[in-house]
BAFI-3210 file (N, C-alpha, C; in Angstrom, 3 decimals, decimal comma, padded with zeros to 6 digits):
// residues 187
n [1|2|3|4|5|6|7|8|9|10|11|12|13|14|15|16|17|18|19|20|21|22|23|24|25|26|27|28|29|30|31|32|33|34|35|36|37|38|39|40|41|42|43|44|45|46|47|48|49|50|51|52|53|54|55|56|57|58|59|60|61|62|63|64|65|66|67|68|69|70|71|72|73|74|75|76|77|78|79|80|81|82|83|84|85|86|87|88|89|90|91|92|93|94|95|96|97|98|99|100|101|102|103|104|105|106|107|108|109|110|111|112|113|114|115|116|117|118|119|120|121|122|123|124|125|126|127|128|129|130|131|132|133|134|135|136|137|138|139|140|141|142|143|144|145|146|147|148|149|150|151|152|153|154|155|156|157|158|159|160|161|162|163|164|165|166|167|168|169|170|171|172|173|174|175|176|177|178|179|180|181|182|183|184|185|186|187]
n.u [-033,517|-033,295|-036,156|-035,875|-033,658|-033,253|-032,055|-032,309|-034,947|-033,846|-033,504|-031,075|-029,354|-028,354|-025,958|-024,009|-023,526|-021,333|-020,815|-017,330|-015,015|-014,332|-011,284|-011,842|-010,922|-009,835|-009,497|-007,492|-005,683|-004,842|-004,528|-002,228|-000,401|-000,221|001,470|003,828|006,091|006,338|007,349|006,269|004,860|005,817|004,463|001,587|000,887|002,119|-000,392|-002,421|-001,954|-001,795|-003,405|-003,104|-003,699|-002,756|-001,530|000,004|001,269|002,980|004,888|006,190|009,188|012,173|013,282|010,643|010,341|010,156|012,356|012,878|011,129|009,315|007,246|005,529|005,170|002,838|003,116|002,788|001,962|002,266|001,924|000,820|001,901|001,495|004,280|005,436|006,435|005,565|006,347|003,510|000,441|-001,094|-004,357|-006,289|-006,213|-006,009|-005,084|-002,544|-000,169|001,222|001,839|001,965|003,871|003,671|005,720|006,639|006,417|008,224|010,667|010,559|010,533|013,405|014,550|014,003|014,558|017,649|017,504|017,086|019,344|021,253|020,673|020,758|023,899|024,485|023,705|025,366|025,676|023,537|021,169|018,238|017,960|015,670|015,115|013,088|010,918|009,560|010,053|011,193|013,375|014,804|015,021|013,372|009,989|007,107|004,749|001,057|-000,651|001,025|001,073|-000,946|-001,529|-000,022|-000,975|-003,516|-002,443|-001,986|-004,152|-005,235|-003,411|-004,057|-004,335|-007,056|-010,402|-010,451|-009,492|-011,728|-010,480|-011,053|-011,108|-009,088|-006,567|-007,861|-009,242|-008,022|-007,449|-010,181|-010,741|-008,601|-008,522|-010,470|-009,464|-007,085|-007,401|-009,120|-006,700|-005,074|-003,625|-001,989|000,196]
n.v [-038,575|-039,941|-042,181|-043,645|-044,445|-041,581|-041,494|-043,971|-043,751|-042,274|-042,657|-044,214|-042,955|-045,306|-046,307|-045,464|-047,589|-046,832|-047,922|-049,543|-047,332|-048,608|-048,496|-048,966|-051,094|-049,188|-047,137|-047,848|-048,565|-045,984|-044,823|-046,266|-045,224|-043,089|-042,952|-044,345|-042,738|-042,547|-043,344|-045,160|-046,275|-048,846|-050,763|-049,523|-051,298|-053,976|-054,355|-054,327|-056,177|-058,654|-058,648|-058,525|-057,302|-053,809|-054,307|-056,592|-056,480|-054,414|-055,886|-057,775|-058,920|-059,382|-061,924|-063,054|-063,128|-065,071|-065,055|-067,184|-068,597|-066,274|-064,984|-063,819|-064,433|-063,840|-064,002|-062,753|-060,147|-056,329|-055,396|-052,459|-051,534|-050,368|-050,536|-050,560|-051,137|-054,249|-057,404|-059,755|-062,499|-063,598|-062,275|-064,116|-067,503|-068,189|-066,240|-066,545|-066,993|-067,781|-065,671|-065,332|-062,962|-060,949|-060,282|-057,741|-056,267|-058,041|-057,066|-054,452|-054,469|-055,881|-053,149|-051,459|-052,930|-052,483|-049,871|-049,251|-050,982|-049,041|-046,955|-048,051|-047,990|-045,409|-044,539|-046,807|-047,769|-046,883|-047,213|-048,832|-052,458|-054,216|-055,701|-055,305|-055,515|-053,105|-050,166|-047,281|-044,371|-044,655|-047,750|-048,828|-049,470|-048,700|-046,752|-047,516|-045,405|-043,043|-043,703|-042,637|-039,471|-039,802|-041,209|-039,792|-037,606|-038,673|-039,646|-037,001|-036,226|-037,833|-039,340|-037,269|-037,375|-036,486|-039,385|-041,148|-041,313|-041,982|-044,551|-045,907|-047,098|-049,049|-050,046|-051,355|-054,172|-055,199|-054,558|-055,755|-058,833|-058,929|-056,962|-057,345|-060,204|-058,747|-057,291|-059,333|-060,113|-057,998|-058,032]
n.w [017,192|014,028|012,541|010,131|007,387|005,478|003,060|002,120|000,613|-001,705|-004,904|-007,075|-009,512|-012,302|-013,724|-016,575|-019,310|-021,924|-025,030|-026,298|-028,142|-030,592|-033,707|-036,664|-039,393|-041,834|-040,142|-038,279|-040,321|-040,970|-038,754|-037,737|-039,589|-039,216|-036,518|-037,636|-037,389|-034,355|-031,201|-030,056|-032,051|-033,135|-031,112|-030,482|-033,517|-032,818|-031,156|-032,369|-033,892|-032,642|-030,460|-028,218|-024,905|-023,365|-020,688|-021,015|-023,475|-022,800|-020,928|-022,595|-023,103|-024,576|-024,729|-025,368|-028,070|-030,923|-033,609|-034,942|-035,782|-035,958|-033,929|-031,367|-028,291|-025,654|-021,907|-019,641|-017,357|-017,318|-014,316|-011,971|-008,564|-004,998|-004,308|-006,654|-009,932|-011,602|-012,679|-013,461|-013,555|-016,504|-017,200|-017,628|-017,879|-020,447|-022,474|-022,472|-024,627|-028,188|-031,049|-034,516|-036,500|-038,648|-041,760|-042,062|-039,171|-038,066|-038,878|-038,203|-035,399|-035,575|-036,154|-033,839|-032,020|-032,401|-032,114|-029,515|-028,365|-028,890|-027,409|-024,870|-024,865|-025,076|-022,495|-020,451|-017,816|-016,074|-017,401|-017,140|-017,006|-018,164|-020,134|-021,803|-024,345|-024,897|-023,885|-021,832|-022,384|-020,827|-019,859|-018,148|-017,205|-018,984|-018,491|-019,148|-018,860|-019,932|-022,330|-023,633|-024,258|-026,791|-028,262|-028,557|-030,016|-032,337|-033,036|-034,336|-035,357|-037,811|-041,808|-043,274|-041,865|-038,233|-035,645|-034,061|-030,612|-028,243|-026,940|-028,199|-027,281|-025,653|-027,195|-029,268|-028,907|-028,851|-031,262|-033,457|-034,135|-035,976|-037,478|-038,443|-039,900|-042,237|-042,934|-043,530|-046,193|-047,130|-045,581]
ca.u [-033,093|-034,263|-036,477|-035,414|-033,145|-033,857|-031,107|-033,169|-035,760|-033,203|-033,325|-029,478|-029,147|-027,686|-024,092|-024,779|-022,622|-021,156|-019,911|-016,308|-015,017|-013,020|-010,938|-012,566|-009,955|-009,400|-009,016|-006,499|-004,328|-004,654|-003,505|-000,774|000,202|000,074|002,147|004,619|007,392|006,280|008,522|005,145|003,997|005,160|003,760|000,507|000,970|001,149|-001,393|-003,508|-002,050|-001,764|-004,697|-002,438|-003,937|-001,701|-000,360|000,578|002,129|004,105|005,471|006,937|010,554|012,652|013,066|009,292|010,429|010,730|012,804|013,401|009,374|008,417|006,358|005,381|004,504|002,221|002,834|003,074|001,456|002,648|000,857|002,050|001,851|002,093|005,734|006,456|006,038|005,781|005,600|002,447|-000,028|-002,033|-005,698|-006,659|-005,121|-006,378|-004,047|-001,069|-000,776|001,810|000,934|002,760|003,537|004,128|007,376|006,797|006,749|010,158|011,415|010,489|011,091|014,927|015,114|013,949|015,831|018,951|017,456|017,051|020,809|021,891|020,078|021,469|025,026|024,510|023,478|025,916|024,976|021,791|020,124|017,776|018,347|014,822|014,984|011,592|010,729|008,891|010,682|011,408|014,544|016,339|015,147|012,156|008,893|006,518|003,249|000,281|-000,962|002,136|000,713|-002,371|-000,911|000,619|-002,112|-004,286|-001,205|-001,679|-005,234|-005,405|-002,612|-004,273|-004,976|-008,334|-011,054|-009,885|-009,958|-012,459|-009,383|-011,458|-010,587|-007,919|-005,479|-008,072|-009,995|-007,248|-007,818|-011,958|-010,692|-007,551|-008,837|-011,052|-008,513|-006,066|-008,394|-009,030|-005,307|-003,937|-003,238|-001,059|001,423]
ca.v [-039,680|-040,841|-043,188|-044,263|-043,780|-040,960|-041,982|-045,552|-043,554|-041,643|-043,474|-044,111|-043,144|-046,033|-046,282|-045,715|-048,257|-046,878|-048,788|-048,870|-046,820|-049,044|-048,530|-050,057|-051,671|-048,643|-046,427|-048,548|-048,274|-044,243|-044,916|-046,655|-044,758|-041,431|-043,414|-045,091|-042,554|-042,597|-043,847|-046,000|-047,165|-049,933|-050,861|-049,456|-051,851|-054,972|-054,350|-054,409|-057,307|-059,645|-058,443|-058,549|-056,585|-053,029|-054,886|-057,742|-055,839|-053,701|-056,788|-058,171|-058,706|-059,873|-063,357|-063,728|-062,750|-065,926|-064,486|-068,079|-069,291|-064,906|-065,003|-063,162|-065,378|-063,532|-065,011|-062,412|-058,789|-055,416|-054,290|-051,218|-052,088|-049,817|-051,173|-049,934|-052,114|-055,732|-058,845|-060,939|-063,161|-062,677|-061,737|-065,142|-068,585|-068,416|-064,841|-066,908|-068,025|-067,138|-065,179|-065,475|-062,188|-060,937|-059,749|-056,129|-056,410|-058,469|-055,962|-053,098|-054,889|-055,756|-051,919|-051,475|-053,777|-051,637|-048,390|-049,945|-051,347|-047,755|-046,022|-048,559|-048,034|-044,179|-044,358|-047,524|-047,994|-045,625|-048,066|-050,046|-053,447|-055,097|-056,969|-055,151|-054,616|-051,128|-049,737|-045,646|-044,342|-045,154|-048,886|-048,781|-050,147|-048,029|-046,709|-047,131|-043,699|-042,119|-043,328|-041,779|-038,461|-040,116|-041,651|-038,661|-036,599|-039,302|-039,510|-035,763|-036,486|-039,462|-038,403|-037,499|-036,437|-037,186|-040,396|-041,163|-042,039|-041,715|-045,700|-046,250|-047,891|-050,663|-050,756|-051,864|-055,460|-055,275|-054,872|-057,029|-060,287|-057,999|-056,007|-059,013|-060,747|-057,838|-056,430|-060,577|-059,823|-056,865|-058,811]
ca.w [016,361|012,810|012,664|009,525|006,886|004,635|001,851|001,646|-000,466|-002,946|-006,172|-007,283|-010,933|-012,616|-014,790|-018,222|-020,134|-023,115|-026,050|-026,603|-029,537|-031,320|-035,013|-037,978|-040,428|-042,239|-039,018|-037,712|-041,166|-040,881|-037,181|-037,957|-040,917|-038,499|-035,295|-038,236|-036,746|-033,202|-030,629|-029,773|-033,364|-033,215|-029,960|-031,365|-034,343|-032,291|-029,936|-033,428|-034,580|-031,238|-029,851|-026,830|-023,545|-023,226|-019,761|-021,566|-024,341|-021,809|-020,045|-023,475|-023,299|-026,327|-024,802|-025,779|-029,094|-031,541|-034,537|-035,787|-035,986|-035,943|-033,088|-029,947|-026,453|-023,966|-021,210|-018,148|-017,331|-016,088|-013,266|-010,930|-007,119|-004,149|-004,547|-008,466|-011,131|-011,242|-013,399|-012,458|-014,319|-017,542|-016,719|-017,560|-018,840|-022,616|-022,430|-022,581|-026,056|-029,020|-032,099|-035,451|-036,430|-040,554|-041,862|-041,773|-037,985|-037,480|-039,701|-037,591|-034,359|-035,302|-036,123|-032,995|-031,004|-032,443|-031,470|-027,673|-028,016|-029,231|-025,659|-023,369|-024,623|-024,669|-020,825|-019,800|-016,369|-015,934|-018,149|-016,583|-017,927|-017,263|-021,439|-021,907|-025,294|-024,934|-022,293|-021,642|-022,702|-019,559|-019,917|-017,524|-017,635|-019,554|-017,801|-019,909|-018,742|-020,695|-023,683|-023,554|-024,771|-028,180|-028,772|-028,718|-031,007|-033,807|-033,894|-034,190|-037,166|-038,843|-042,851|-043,353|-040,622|-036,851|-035,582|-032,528|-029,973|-026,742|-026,474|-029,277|-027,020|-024,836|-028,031|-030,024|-028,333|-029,669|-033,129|-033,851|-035,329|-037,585|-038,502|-038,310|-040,833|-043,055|-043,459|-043,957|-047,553|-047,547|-045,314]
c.u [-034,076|-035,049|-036,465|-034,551|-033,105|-032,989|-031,865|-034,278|-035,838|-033,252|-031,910|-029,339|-027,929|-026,540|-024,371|-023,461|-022,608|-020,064|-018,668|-015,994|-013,903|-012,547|-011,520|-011,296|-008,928|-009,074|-007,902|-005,253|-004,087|-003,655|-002,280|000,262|000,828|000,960|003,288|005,805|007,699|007,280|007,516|004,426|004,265|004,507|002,094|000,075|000,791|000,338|-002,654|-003,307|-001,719|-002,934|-004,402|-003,291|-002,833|-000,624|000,429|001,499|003,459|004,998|006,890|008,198|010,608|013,012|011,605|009,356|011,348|010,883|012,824|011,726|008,074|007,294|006,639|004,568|004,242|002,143|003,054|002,103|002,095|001,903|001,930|000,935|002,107|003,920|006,698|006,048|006,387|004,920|004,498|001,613|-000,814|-003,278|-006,551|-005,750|-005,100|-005,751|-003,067|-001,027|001,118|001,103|001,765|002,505|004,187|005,231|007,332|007,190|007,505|010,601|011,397|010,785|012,463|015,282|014,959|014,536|017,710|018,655|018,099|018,389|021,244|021,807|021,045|022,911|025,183|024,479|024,512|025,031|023,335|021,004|019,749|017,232|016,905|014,555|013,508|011,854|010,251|009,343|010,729|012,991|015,460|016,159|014,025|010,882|008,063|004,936|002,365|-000,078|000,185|001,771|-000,295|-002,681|-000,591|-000,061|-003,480|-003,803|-001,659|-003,036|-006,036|-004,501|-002,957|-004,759|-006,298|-009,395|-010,107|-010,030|-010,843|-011,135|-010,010|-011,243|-009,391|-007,051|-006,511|-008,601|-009,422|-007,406|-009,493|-011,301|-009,804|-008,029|-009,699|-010,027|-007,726|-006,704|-007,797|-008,013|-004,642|-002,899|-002,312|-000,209|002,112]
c.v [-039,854|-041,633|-044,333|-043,604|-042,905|-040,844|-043,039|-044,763|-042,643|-042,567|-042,947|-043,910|-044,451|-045,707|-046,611|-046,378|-047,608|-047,347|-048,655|-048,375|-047,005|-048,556|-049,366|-050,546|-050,827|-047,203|-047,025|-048,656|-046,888|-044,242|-044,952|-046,176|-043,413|-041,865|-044,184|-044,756|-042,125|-043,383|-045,332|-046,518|-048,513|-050,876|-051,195|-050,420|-053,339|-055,498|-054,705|-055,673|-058,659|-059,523|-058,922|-057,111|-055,305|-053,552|-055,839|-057,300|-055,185|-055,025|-057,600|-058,196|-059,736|-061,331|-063,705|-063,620|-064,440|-065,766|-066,036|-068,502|-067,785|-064,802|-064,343|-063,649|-064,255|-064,229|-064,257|-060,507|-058,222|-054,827|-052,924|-051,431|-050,748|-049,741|-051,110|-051,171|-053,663|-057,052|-059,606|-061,923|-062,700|-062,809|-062,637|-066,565|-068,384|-067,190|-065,150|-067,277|-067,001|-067,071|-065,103|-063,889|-062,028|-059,984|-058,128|-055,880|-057,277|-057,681|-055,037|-053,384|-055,498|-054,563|-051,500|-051,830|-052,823|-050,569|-048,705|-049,798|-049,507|-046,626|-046,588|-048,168|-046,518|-044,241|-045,425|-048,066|-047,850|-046,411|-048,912|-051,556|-054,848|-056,315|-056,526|-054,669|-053,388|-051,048|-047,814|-045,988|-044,959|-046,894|-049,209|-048,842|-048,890|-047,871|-046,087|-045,622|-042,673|-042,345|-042,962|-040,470|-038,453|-040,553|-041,068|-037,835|-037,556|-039,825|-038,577|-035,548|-037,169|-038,671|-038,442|-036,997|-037,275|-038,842|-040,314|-042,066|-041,868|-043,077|-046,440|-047,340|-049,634|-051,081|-051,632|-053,791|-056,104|-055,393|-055,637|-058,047|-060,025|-057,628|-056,750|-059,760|-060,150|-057,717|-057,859|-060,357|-058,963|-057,267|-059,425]
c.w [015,196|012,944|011,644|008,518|005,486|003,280|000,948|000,312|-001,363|-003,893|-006,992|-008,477|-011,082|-013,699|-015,990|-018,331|-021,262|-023,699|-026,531|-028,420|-029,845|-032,792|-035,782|-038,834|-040,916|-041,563|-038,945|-038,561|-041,086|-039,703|-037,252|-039,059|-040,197|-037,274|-035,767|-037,348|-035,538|-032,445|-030,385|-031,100|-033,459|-031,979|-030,567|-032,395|-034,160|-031,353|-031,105|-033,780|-033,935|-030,682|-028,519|-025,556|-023,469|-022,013|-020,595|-022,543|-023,654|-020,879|-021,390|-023,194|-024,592|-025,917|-025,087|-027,483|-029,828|-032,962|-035,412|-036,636|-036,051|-035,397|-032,319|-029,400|-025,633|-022,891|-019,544|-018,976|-016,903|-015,157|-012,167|-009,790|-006,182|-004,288|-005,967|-008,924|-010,792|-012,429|-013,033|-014,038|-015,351|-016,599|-016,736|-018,506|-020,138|-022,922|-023,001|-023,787|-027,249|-030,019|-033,270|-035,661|-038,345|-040,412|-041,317|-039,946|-037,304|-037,925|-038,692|-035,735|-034,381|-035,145|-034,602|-031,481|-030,761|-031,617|-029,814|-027,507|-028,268|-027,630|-024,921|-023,457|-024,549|-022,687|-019,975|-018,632|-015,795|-016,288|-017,387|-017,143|-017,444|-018,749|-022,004|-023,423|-025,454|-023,629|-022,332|-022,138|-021,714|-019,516|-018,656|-017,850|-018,105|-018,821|-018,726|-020,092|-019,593|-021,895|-024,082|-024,369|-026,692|-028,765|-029,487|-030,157|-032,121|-034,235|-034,547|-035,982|-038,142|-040,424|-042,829|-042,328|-039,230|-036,912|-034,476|-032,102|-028,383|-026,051|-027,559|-028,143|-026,152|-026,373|-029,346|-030,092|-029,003|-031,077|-033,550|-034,288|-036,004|-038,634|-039,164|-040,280|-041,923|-043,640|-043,911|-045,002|-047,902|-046,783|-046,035]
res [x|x|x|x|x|x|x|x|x|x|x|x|x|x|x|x|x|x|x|x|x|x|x|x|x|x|x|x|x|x|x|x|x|x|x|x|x|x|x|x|x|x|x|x|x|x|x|x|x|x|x|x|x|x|x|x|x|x|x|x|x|x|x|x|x|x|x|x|x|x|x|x|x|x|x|x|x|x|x|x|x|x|x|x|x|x|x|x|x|x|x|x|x|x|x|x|x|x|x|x|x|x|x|x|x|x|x|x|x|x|x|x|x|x|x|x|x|x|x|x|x|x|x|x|x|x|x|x|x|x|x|x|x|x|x|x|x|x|x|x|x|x|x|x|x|x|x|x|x|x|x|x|x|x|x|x|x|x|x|x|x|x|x|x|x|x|x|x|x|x|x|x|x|x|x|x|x|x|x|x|x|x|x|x|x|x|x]
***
C-alpha cells in the first residue's frame, strides 16, 4: 500500500485564458458584406446588431418580430436536451429585453420571411412548422454547430486580408454596441 498519494505532489498546469477574438467595426462590415448572400447573413447581421446570445437568436420566432414599432423581443433560448431541442429561459433576466432594429434589417427580414413562406409551401407537410425565424430548410431548429462552417467560408471570403473568425459567431455579442454605435449613421 501507498502511503500517500503520489498525484498530491504533481503540479496541475493551469487554463490559460485567452481573449476572445472579436470583429472591430470595420471587420464586422467586411463580414457582413461577405455573408450578404448567405442563407445565414442575416442571422449574422442581427446577432451584430441585437447583441442577442446565438441561443437567443436561434429561438427567435416571427411573433417576437414587431413590424409595426421594428423591433426584435428576446425573450426565450434554444438549448438542445438529451430529448432534442427545446425552448427554455434566457441566460439571465436583463437578456429579455427588445431592440429597435433599422430599416435595412426589416427590409431583409420581410424578404426573408417570403423565402421561409416559399420552403414551407414547397415541402407542405414535411415542414416543420415551429414559427422560428432561422430555421433549416425543412423548418427545424437550427444547431449553432452548423453554423460554424459558414462562418468560417465568409471570413475566408471577406474583401481584403482574412478575417480572425476563431470566435466570430460568440464574439459577435462582445462587439455589438460598438459596432451598434459606430455603424448608427449609415442606417
Amino acid at each position: 500500500m501507498i502511503p500517500a498519494n503520489p498525484a498530491a505532489l504533481v503540479e496541475v498546469p493551469k487554463k490559460s485564458h485567452h481573449e476572445m477574438k472579436a470583429l472591430g467595426p470595420e471587420e464586422a462590415a467586411r463580414f457582413l458584406e461577405a455573408a450578404r448572400e448567405d442563407r445565414f447573413g442575416l442571422l449574422f447581421e442581427l446577432l451584430l446588431v441585437t447583441g442577442a446570445r446565438p441561443s437567443e437568436a436561434l429561438a427567435w420566432t416571427w411573433a417576437d418580430l414587431d413590424v409595426e414599432h421594428a423591433s426584435l423581443s428576446t425573450v426565450r433560448s434554444l438549448v438542445r436536451t438529451e430529448s432534442g431541442w427545446q425552448l427554455a429561459e434566457t441566460k439571465t433576466p436583463r437578456s429579455r429585453r427588445s431592440v429597435p432594429l433599422p430599416a435595412s434589417s426589416m427590409r431583409r427580414l420581410q424578404e426573408h420571411r417570403r423565402a421561409q413562406a416559399e420552403e414551407r409551401l414547397q415541402l407542405g407537410a414535411e415542414y416543420a412548422g415551429h414559427g422560428l425565424i432561422f430555421a433549416t430548410a425543412t423548418g427545424k431548429p437550427l444547431d449553432l454547430h452548423n453554423l460554424r462552417p459558414a462562418t468560417s467560408a465568409r471570413c475566408s471570403s471577406a474583401r481584403g486580408s482574412p478575417l480572425p473568425c476563431a470566435s466570430t459567431i460568440s464574439g459577435t455579442r462582445a462587439r455589438a454596441c460598438s459596432w451598434r454605435r459606430a455603424s448608427i449613421q449609415k442606417w
